[in-house]
C-alpha positions in Angstrom: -2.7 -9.5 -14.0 -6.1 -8.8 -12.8 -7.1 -7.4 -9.3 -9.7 -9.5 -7.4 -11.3 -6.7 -5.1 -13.3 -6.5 -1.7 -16.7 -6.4 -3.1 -15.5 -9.3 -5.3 -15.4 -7.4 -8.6 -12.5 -7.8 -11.1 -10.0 -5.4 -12.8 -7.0 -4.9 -14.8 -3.9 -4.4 -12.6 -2.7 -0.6 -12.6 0.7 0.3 -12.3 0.1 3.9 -12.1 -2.8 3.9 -9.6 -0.2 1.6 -7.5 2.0 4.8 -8.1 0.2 7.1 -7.5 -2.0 5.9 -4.2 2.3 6.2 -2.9 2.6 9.6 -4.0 -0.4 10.4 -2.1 0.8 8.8 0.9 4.6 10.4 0.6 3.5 13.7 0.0 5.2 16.2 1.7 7.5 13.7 2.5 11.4 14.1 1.5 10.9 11.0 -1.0 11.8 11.4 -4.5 10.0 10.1 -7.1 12.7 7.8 -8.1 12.0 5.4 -4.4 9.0 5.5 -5.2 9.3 3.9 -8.9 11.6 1.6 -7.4 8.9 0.3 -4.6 6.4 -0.3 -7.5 8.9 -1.7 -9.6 9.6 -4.3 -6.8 5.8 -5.3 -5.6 5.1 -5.3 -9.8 8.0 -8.1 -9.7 6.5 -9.7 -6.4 2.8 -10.0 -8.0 4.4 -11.3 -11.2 6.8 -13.6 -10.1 3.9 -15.6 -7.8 2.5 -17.2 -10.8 -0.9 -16.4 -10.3 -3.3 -14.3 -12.8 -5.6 -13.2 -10.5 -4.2 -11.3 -7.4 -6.4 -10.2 -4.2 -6.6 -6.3 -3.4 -5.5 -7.1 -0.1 -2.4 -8.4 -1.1 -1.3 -5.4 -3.1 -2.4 -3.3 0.4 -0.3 -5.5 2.6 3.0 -5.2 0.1 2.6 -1.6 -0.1 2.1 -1.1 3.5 5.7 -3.3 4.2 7.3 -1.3 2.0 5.9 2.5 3.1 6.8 0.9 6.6 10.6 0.4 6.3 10.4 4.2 4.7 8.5 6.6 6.5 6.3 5.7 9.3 4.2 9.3 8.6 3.3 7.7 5.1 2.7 4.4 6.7 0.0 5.8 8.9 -1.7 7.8 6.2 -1.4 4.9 4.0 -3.3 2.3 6.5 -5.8 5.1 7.4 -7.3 5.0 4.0 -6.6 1.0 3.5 -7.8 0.2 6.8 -10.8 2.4 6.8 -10.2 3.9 10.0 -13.3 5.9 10.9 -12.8 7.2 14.8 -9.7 8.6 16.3 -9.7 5.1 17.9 -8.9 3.3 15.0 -5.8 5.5 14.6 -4.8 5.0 18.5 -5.5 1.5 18.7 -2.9 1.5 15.0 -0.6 3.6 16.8 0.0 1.9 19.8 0.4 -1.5 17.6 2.9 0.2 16.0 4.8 1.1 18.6 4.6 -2.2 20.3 6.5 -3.5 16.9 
């Protein structure tokens, strides 16, 4: 597979960056490493079963934030803080109170 980014450039997909960009996000969270195999494992499957070779960045955000959202809202937030780009205390508000409207 190979990852069509932002700023249009091209890449290899990476099943450990996938990994560990959810470590980051669960850590300090009582998730054990095994969920978290289990979630790549599943968005890996997701990407490959679509039948496409070249998937978008944004895509592989979207499926990760799903998936960090049905297991711990604290690692959803941090998640979509860095994906999002959130740059004012705003940003995470105006998240927040989206979130709690769902």
């Amino acid at each position: 597979l190979i990852v069509s980014k932002k700023n249009s450039q091209k890449e290899s997909f990476d099943r450990d960056k996938m990994f560990r960009s959810l470590s980051l996000a669960l850590r300090k969270r009582n998730v054990d490493q095994e969920k978290i195999e289990k979630i790549v494992n599943a968005i890996v499957r997701k990407l490959e079963n679509s039948g496409e070779t070249e998937i978008k960045s944004s895509l592989i955000g979207e499926y990760i934030m799903e998936a960090l959202s049905h297991l711990d809202q604290v690692a959803y937030v941090r998640f979509a803080s860095v994906y999002k780009n959130f740059r004012e205390v705003k940003d995470f508000e105006d998240f927040l109170d989206n979130l709690e409207d769902k």
